[in-house]
C-alpha positions as protocol buffer text, in pm:
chain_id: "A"
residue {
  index: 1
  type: UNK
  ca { x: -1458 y: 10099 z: 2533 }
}
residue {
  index: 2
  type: UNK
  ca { x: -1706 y: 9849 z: 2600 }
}
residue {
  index: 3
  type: UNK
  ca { x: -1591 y: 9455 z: 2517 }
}
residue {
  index: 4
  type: UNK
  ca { x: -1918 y: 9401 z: 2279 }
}
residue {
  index: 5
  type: UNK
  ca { x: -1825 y: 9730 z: 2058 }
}
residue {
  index: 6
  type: UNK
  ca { x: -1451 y: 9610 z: 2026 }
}
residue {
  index: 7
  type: UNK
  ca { x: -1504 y: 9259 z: 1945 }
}
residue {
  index: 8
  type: UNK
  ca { x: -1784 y: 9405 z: 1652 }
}
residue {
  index: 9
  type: UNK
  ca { x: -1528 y: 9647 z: 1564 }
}
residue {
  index: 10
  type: UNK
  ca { x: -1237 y: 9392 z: 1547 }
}
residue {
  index: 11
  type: UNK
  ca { x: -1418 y: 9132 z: 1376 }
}
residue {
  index: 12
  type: UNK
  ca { x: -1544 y: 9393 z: 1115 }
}
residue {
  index: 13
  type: UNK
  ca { x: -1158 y: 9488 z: 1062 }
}
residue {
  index: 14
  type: UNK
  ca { x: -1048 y: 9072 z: 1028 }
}
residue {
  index: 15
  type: UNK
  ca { x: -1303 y: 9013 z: 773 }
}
residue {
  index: 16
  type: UNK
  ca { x: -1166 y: 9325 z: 570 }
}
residue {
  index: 17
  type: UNK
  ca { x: -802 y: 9263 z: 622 }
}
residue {
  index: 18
  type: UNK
  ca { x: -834 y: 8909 z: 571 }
}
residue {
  index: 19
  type: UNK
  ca { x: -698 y: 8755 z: 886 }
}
residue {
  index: 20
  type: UNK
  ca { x: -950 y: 8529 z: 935 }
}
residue {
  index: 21
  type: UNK
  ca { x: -864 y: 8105 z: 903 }
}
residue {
  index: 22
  type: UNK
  ca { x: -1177 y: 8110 z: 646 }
}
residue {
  index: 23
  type: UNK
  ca { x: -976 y: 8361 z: 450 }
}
residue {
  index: 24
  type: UNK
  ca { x: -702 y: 8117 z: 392 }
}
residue {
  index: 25
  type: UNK
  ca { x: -460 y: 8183 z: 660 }
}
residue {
  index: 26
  type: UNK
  ca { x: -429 y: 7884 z: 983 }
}
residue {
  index: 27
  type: UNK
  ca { x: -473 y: 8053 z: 1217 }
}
residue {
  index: 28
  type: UNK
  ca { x: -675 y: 8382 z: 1370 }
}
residue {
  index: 29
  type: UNK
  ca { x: -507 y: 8679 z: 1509 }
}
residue {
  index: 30
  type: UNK
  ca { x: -477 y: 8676 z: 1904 }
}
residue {
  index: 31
  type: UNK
  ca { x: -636 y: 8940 z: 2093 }
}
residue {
  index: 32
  type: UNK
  ca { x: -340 y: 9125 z: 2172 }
}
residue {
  index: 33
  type: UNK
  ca { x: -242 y: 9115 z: 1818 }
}
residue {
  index: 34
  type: UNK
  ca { x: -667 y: 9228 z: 1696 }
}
residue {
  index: 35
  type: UNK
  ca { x: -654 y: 9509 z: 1944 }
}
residue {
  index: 36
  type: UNK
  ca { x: -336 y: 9629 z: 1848 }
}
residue {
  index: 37
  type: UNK
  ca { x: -435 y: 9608 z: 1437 }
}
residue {
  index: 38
  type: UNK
  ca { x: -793 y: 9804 z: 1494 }
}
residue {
  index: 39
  type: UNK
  ca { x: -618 y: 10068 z: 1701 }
}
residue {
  index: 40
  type: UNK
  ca { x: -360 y: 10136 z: 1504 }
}
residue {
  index: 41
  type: UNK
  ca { x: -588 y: 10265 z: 1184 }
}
residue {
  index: 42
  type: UNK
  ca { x: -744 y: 10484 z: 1466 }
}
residue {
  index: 43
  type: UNK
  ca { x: -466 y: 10582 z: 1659 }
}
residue {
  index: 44
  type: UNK
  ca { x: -98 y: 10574 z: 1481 }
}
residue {
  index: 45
  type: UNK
  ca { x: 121 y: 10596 z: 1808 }
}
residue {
  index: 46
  type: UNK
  ca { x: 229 y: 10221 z: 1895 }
}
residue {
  index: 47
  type: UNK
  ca { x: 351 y: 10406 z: 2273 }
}
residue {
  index: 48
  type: UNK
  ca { x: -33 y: 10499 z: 2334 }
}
residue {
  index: 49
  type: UNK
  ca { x: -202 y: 10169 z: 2171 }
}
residue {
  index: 50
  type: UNK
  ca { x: 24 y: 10003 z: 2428 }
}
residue {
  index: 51
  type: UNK
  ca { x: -75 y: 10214 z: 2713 }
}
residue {
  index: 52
  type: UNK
  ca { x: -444 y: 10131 z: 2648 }
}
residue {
  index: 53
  type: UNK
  ca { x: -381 y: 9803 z: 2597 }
}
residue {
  index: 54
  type: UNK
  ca { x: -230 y: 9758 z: 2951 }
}
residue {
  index: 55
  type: UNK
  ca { x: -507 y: 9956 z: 3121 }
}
residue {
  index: 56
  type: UNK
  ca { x: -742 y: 9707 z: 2844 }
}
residue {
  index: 57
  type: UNK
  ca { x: -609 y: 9392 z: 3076 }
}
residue {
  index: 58
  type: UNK
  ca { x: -580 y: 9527 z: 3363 }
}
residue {
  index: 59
  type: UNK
  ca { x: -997 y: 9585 z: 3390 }
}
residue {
  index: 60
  type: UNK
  ca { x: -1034 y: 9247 z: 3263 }
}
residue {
  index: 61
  type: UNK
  ca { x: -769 y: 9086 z: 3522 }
}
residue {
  index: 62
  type: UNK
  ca { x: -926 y: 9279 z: 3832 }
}
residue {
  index: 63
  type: UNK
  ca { x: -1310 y: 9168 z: 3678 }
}
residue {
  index: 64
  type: UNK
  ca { x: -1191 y: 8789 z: 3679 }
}
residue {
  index: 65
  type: UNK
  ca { x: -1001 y: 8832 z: 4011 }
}
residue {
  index: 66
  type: UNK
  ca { x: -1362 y: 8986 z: 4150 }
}
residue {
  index: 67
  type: UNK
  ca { x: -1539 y: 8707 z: 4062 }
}
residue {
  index: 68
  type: UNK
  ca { x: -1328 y: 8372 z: 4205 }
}
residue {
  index: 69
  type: UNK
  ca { x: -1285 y: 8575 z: 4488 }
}
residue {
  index: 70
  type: UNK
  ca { x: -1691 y: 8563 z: 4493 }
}
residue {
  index: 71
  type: UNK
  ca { x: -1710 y: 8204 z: 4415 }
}
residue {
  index: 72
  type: UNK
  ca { x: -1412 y: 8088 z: 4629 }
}
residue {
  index: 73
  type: UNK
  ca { x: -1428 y: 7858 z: 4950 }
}
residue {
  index: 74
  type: UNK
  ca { x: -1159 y: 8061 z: 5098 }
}
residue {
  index: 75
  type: UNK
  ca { x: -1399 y: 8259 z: 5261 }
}
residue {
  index: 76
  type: UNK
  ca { x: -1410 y: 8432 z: 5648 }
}
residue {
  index: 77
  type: UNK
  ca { x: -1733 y: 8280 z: 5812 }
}
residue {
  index: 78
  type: UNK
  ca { x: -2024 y: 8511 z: 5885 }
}
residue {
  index: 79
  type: UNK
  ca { x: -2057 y: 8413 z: 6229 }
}
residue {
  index: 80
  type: UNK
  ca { x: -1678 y: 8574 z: 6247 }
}
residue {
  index: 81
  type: UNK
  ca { x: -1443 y: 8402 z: 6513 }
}
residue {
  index: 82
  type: UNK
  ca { x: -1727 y: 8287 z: 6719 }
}
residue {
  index: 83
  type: UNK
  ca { x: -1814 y: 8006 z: 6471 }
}
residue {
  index: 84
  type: UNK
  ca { x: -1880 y: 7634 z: 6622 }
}
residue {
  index: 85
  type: UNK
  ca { x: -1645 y: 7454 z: 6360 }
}
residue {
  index: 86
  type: UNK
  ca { x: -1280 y: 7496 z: 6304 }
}
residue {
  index: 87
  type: UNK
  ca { x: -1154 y: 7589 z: 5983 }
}
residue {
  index: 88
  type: UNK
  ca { x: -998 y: 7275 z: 5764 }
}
residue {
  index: 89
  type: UNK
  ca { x: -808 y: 7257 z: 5513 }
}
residue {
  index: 90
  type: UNK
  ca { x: -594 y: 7557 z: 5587 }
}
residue {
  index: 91
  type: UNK
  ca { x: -880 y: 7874 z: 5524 }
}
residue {
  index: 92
  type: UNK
  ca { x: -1143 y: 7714 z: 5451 }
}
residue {
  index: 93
  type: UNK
  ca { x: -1461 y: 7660 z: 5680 }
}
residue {
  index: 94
  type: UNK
  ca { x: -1673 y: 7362 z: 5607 }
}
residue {
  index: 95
  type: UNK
  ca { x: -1966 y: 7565 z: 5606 }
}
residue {
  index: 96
  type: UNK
  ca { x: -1853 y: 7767 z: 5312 }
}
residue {
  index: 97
  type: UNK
  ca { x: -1671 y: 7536 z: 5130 }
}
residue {
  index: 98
  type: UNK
  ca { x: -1971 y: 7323 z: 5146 }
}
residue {
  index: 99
  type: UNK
  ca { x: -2189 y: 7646 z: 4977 }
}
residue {
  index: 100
  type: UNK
  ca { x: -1916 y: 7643 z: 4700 }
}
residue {
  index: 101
  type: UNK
  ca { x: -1897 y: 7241 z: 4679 }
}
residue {
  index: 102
  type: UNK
  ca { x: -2289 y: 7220 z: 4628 }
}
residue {
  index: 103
  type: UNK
  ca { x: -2390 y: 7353 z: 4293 }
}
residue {
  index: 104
  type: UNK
  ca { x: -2070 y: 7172 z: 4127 }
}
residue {
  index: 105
  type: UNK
  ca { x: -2118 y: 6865 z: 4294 }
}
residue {
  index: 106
  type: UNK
  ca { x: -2319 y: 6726 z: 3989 }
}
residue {
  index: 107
  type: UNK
  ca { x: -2046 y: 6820 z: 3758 }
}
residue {
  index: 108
  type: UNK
  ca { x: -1787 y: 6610 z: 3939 }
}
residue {
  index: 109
  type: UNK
  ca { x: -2018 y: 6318 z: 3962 }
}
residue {
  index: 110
  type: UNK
  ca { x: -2056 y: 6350 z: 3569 }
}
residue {
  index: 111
  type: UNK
  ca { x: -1692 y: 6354 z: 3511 }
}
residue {
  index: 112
  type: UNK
  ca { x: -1638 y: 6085 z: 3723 }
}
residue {
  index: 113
  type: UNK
  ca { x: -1857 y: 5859 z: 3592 }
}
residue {
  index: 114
  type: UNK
  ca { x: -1780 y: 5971 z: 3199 }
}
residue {
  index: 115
  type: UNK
  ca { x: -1413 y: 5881 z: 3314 }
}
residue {
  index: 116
  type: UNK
  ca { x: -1459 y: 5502 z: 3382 }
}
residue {
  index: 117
  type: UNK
  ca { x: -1354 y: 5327 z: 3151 }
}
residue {
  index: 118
  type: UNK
  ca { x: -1604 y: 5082 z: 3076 }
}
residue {
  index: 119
  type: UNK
  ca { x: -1912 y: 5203 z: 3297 }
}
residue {
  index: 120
  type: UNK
  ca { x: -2079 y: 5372 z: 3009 }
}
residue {
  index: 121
  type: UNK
  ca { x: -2033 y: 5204 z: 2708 }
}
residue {
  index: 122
  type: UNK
  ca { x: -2186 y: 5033 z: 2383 }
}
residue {
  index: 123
  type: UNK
  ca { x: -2325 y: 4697 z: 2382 }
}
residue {
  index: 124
  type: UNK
  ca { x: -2289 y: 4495 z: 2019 }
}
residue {
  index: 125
  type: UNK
  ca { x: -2644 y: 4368 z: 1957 }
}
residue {
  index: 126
  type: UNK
  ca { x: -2973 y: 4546 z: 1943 }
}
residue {
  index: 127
  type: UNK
  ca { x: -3195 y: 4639 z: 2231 }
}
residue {
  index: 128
  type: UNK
  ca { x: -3469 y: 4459 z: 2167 }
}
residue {
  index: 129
  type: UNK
  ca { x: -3241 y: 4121 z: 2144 }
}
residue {
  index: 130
  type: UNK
  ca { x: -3087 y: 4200 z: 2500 }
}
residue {
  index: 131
  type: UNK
  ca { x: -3483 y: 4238 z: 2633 }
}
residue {
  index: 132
  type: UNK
  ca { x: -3558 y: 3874 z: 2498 }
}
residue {
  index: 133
  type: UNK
  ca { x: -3336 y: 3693 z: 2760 }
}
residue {
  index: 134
  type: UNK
  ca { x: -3563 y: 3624 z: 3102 }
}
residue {
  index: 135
  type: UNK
  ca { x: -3242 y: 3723 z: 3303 }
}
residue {
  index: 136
  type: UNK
  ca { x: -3191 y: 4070 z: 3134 }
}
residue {
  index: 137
  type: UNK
  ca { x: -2998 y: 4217 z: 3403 }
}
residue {
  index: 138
  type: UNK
  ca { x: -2763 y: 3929 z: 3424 }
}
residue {
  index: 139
  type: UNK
  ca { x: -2715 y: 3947 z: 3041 }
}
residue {
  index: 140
  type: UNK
  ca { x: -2636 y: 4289 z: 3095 }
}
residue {
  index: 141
  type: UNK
  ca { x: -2370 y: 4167 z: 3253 }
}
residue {
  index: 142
  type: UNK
  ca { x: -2174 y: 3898 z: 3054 }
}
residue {
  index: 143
  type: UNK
  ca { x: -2260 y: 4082 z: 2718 }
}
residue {
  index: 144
  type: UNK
  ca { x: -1961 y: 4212 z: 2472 }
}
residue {
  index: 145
  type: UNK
  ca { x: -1906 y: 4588 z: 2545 }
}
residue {
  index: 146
  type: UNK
  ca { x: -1750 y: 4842 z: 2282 }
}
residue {
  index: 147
  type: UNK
  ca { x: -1522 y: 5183 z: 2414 }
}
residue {
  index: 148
  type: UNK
  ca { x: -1668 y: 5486 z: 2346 }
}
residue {
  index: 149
  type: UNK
  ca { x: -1552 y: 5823 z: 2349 }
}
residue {
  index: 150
  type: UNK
  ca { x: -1569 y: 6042 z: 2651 }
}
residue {
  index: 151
  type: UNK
  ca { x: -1800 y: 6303 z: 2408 }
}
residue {
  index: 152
  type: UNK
  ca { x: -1990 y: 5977 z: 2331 }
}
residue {
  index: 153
  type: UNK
  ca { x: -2049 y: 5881 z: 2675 }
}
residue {
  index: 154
  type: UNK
  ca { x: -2135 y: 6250 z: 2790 }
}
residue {
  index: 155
  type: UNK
  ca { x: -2446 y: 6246 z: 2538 }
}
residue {
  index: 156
  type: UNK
  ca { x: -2569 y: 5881 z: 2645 }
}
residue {
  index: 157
  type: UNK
  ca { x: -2522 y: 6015 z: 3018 }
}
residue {
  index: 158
  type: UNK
  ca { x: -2769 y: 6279 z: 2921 }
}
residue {
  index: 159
  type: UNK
  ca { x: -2971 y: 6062 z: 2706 }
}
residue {
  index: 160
  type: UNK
  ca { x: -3022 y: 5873 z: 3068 }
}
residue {
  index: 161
  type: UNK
  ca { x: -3101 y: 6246 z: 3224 }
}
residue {
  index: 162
  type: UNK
  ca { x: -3366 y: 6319 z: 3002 }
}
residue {
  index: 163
  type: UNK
  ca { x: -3538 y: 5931 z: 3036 }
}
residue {
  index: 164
  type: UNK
  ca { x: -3564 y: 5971 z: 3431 }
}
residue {
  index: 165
  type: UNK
  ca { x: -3601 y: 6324 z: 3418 }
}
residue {
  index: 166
  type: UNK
  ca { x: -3911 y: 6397 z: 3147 }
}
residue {
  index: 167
  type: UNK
  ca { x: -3988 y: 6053 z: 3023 }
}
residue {
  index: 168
  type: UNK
  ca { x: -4029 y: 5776 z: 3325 }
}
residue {
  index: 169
  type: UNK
  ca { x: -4024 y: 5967 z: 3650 }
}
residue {
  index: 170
  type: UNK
  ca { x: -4035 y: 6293 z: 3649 }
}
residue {
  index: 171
  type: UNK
  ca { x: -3736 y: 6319 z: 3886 }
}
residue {
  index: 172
  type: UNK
  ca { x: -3503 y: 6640 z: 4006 }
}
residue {
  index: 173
  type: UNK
  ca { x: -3159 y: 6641 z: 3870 }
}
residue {
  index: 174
  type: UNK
  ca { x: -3021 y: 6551 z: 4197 }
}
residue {
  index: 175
  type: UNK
  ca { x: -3209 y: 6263 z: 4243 }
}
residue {
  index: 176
  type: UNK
  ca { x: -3090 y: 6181 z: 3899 }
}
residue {
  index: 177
  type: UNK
  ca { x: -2747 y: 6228 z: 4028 }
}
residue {
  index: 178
  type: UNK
  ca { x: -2779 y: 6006 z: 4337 }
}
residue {
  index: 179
  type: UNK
  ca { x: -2947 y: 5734 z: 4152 }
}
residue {
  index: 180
  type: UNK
  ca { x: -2706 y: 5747 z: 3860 }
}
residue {
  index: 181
  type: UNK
  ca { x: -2409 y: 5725 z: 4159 }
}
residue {
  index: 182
  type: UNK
  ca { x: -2543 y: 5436 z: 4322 }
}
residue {
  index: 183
  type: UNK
  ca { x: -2544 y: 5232 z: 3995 }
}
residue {
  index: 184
  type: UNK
  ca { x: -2187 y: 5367 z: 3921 }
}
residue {
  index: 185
  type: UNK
  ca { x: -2097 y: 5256 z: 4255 }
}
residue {
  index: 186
  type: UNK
  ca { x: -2226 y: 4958 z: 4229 }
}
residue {
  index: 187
  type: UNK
  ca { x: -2054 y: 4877 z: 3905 }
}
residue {
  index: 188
  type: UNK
  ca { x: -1674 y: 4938 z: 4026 }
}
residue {
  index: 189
  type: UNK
  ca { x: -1733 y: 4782 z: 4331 }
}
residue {
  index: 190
  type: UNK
  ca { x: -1627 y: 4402 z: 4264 }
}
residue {
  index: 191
  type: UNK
  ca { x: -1790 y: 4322 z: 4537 }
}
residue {
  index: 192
  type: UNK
  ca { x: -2118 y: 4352 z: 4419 }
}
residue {
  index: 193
  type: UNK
  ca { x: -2210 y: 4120 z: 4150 }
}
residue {
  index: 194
  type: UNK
  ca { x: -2513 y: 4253 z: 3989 }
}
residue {
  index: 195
  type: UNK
  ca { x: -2366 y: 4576 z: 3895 }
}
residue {
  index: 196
  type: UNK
  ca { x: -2436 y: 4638 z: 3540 }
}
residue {
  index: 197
  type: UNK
  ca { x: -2316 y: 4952 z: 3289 }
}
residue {
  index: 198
  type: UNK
  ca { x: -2512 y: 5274 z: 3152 }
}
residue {
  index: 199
  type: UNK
  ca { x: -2495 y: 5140 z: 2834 }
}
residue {
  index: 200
  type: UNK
  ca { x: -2675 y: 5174 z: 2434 }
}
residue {
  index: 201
  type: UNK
  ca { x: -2710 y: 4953 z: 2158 }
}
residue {
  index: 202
  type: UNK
  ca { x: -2520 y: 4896 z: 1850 }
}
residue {
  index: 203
  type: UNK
  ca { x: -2821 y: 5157 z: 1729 }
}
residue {
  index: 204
  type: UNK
  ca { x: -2725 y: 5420 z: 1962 }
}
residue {
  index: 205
  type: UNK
  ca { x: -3045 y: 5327 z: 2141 }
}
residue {
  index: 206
  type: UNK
  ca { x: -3023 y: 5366 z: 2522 }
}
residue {
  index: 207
  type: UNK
  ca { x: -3060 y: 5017 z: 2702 }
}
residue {
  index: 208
  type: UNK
  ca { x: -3287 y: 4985 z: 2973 }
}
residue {
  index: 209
  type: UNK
  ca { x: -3121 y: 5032 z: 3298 }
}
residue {
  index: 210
  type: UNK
  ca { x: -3339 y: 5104 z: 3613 }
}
């Protein structure tokens, strides 16, 4: 039974049995529970609905087990035991945890910086005030910040993306990422005193920042 025909199937049966949270109940039936209702109209043995539904999971189980084993750093090397580096880390080679690191490095760096408390954040007056002063930057600096939410911060993060990326410089995303680093960097390192915040406007209007 293919996964797209049973989840038509089951949703078809929710709709008409009315187990749905938009047909006044909390909450929706777990899968377990679906597979067992739309089987049991078709086949009225509970002993055989649960022998399917074991051999159900255990596809799904050995298809997700398939692919972290594909994606995972724990990997033998292809150059076998004659490889130049020494594993770290237990299993791992550097080479191929370095494969896996690479496409999700961006990710972390987005987390990271979306985690800071204060690094991206809301200034309280208007853009075009802030652009007035002569020192800009060093207003940047002194001026009254407001929290936002990490789902807030995530869209002015790629609100500052799409500026460097279509609008100003046509740059790749990991160039993007570097750049965007460095500033972070340079703004939790108290050290440094000219390091200023990814920030918008009371307007939701993203402040100038390179």
């Amino acid at each position: 039974m293919s996964s797209r025909r049973y989840t038509t199937s089951t949703d078809s049966i929710l709709h008409k049995t009315g187990c749905c949270p938009g047909d006044g109940f909390e909450q929706c039936l777990s899968e377990k529970q679906t597979f067992f209702l739309y089987l049991s109209i078709v086949i009225p043995n509970i002993d055989l609905i649960y022998v399917i539904w074991s051999l159900y999971r255990k596809g799904i189980n050995k298809d997700i087990l398939s692919y972290h084993n594909q994606i995972s750093p724990f990997q033998p090397h292809p150059c076998g035991q004659d490889c130049l580096f020494h594993p770290v880390g237990g299993f791992i080679d550097p080479d191929m945890f370095l494969s896996y690191y690479k496409p999700r490095e961006n990710y972390l760096i987005s987390l990271e910086m979306i985690g800071h408390t204060w690094f991206i954040c809301q200034f309280k007056r208007s853009r075009e005030d802030l652009e007035e002063s002569p020192t800009y930057f060093d207003t940047l600096i002194n001026e009254g910040k407001l929290k936002l939410t990490k789902l807030r911060k995530k869209r002015v993060l790629e609100q500052a993306i799409k500026y460097l990326s279509e609008e100003k410089y046509n740059l790749t995303i990991d160039q993007i990422m570097r750049y965007l680093l460095s500033l972070y960097n340079m703004y939790k390192d108290t050290k440094v005193l000219h390091g200023y915040p990814l920030a918008i406007d009371r307007a939701g209007k993203l402040c100038r920042f390179e």
